[in-house]
C-alpha positions as CSV (number, residue, x, y, z in Angstrom):
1,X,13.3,8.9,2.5
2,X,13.9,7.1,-1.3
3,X,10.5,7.4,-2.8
4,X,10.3,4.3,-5.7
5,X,9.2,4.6,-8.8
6,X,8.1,2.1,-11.0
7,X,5.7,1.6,-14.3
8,X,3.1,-1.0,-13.6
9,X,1.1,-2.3,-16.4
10,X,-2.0,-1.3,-16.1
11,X,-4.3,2.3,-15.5
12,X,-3.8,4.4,-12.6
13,X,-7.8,3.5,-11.9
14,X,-6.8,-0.4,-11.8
15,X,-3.4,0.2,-9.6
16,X,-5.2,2.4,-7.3
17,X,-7.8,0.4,-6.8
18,X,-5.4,-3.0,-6.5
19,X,-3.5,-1.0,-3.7
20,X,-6.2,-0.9,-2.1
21,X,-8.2,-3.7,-2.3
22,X,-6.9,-5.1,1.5
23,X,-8.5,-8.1,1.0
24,X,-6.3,-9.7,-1.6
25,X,-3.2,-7.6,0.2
26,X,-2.2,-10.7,1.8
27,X,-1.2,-12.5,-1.8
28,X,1.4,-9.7,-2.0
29,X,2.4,-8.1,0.9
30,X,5.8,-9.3,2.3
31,X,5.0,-10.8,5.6
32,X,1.9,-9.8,6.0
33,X,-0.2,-12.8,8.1
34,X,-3.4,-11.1,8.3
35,X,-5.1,-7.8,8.2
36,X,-8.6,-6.2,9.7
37,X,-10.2,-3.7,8.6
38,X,-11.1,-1.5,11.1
39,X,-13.1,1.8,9.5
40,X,-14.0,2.1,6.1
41,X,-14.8,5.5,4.3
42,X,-18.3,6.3,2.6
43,X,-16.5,5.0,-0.3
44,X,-15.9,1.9,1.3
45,X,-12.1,2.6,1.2
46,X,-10.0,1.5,4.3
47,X,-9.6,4.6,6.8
48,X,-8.0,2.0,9.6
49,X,-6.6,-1.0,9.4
50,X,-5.1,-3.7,11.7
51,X,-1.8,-5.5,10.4
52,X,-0.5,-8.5,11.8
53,X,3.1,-9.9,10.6
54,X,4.4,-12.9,12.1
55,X,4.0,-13.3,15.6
56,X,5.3,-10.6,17.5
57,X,4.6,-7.0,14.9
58,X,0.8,-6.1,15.4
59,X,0.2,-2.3,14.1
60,X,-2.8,-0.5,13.4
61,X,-2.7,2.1,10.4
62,X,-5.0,5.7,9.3
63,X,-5.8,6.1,5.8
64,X,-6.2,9.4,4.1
65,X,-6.9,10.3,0.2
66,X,-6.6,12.6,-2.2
67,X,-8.5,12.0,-5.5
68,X,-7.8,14.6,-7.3
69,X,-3.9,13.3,-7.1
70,X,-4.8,9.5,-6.7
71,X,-2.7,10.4,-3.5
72,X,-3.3,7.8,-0.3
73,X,-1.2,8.1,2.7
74,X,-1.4,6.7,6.0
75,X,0.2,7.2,9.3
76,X,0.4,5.0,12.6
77,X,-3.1,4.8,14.7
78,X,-2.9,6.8,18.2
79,X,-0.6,5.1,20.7
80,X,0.7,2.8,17.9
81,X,4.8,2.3,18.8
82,X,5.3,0.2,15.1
83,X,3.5,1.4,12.8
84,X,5.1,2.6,9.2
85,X,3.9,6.4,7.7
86,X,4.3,6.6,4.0
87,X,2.1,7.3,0.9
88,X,1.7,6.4,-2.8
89,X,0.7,7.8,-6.0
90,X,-0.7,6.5,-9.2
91,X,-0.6,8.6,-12.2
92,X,-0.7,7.9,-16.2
93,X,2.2,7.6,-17.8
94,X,2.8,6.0,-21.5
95,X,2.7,1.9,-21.1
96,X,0.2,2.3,-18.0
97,X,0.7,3.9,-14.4
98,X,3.5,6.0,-12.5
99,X,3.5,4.2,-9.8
100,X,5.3,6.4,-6.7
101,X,5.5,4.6,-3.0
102,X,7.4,5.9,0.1
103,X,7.8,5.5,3.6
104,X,9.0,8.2,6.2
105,X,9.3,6.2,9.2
106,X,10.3,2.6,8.6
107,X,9.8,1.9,12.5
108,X,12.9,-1.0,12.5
109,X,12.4,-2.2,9.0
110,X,15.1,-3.2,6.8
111,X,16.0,-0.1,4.2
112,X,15.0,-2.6,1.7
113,X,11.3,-3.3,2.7
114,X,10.3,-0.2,0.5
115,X,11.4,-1.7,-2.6
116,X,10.8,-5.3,-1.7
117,X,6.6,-4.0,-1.4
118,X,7.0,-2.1,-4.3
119,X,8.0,-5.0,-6.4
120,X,5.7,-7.0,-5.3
121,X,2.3,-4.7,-5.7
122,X,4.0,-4.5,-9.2
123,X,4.1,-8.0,-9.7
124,X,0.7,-8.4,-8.3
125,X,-0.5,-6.1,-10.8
126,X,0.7,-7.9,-13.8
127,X,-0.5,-11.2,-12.5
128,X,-3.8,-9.6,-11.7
129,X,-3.9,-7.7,-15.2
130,X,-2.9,-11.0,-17.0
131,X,-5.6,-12.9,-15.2
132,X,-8.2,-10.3,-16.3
């Protein structure tokens, strides 16, 4: 499992809360058509969500956090065959946020779909962060 690491341009608070702001996840998600979410935490964080990529890869995902590390992971939902499992991190680091992301079971994807998301929360970030 390659874990990516990249330095995003903004503070661990913003990238945390870009990753997971699943409303705008469809600007930079690779192939993402559209998402639902399912649950939502007291917080009002995602818990489950439904993803929809093209026309034939439907998966439903579970959402866990850990604050205190600005840790989220999530795994396939119950019964779900395509589903990814994976987590990121967001810590400080000089010029803005660590940004850590990694998937343990890549359920047919191409070895390059890690990095290719990575690049492109990255890039989301900046345009978001520029926009501000």
């Amino acid at each position: 499992m390659p874990v990516i690491e990249l330095t995003l341009a903004a503070t661990p608070k913003v990238c945390f809360d870009t990753f997971l702001d699943l409303a705008s996840a469809r600007h930079w998600v690779p192939g993402l058509k559209k998402l639902r979410i399912v649950r939502s935490d007291e917080k009002g964080r995602p818990l489950e969500v439904l993803y929809e990529f093209g026309d034939d890869l439907t998966y439903a995902l579970v959402y866990a956090y850990d604050d205190k590390r600005s840790l989220v992971r999530w795994v396939p939902s119950a019964g779900v065959l395509d589903g990814v499992s994976g987590w990121a991190t967001f810590e400080a680091h000089e010029g803005g946020c660590r940004f850590r992301y990694a998937l343990e079971s890549m359920k047919g994807r191409a070895k390059e779909h890690p990095q290719a998301v990575a690049d492109a929360f990255k890039a989301w970030v900046l345009k978001r962060v520029t926009a501000s």
